[in-house]
Every structure is written in C-alpha cells, then in structure tokens.
N, C-alpha and C positions, 0 to 999 in steps of 0.2 A: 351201267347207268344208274343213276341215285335217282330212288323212289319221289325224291323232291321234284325232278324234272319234270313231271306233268302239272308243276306248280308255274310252271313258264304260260302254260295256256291260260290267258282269261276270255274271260265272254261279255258280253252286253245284253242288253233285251231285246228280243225280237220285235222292231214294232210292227209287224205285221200278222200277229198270231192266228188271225182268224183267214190269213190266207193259207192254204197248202203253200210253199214252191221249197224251191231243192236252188241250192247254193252248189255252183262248181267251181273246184277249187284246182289248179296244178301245182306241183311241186318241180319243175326243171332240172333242178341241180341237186337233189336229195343225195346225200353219202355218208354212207356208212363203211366200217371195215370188217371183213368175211373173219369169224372167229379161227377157223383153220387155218390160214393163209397169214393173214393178216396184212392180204393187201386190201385195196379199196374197192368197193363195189359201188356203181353208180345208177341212178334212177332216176326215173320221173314219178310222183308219186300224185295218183288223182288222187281228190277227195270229194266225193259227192254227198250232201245230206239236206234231208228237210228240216230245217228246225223247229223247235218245239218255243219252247219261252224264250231259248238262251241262242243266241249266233256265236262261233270262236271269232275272236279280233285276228285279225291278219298278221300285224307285227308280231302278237306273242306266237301267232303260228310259226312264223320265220324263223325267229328266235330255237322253238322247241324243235324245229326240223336241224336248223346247223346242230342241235346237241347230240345228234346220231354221229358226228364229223369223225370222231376217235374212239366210238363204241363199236366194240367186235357182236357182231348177231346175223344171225341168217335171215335172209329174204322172207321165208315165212313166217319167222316170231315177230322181227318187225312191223311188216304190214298187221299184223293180227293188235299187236303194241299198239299202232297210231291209232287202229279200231276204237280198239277199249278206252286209249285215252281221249279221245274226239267223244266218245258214247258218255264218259263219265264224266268230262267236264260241262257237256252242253245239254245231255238224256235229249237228242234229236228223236223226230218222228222214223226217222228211217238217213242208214248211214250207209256207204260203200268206200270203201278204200282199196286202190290198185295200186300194187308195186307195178312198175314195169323196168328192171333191170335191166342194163346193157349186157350187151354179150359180154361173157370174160371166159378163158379158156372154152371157144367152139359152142357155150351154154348161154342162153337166153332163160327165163324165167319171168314170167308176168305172175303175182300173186293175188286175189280177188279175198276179200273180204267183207263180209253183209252181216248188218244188224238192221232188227229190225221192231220197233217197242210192242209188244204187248196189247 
C-alpha cells in the first residue's frame, strides 16, 4: 500500500471541542488480502475515538477503507495501520480500533488497538 493512502483521510473541525464524547464508527465490509495465501480476509472494523480539534469525514473514511481491497497484510498490522493513521490525521483525545475477522480456515481473530494522548 502507497504511503500516499492515508492522504485519502481528511478531517473537519470539531465544533464541539469543549465537549468530551467519543464518535463510533463500523466498518461492515472491510477487506483485505492475507499476505500468505492471498485469499481474501474479511472484517468488521470498529472505530471508536474522542476527538480533539479534528473529526475524520466519513466518505474519505470509506474511501481509505475499500484501499485495503488488493493489499496483502495481516490482521494485526492492519488494525494497528488504521490506528496510527486515524491518530495522525485527527491527534484525537483517545482512539480504539477493533478488527474483528471472519473465521477462515477454523480461525477467528478479533484485533484491539488503543491510543491514548498524553
């Protein structure tokens, strides 16, 4: 995947800065392709975070999710991926990102992911 792809996410302003709340977000159909194999692996992917100044737009999030469609990566570099790139486009008060894969060969895999600023 090209370093440019996390240029698909943009953000807006938060107009509610001086509130706390936490934005939850699903992913249904998230997919990607297992580097070993290179068949397809399939997900729901949460996104949970508080924002800071900056909210991610929806559409560019859709967008940057289908770009996993024909990228070989494991369940855990992934989920750890959308992390840092959710963290670095919007520096929220606090993030979570869960993979939760479908079974494929007899194996589930739920992935957890937590940031949290400073």
């Amino acid at each position: 995947m090209s370093e440019n792809q996390t240029d698909i996410l943009e953000t807006f302003l938060n107009q509610c800065p001086d509130r706390e709340y936490e934005i939850e977000i699903s992913c249904p159909e998230f997919t990607c392709v297992c580097p070993k194999t290179g068949q397809p692996d399939f997900a729901t992917i949460h996104i949970n975070y508080t924002p800071d100044k900056l909210c991610i737009e929806l559409k560019s999030l859709k967008l940057y999710m289908f770009s996993y469609r024909n990228h070989g990566e494991f369940h855990e570099h992934v989920t750890n991926k959308i992390l840092d790139d959710i963290v670095s486009k919007c520096s929220p008060v606090r993030a979570e990102v869960i993979g939760d894969f479908n079974v494929r060969g007899g194996i589930k895999t739920v992935i957890k992911a937590k940031y949290e600023k400073n």
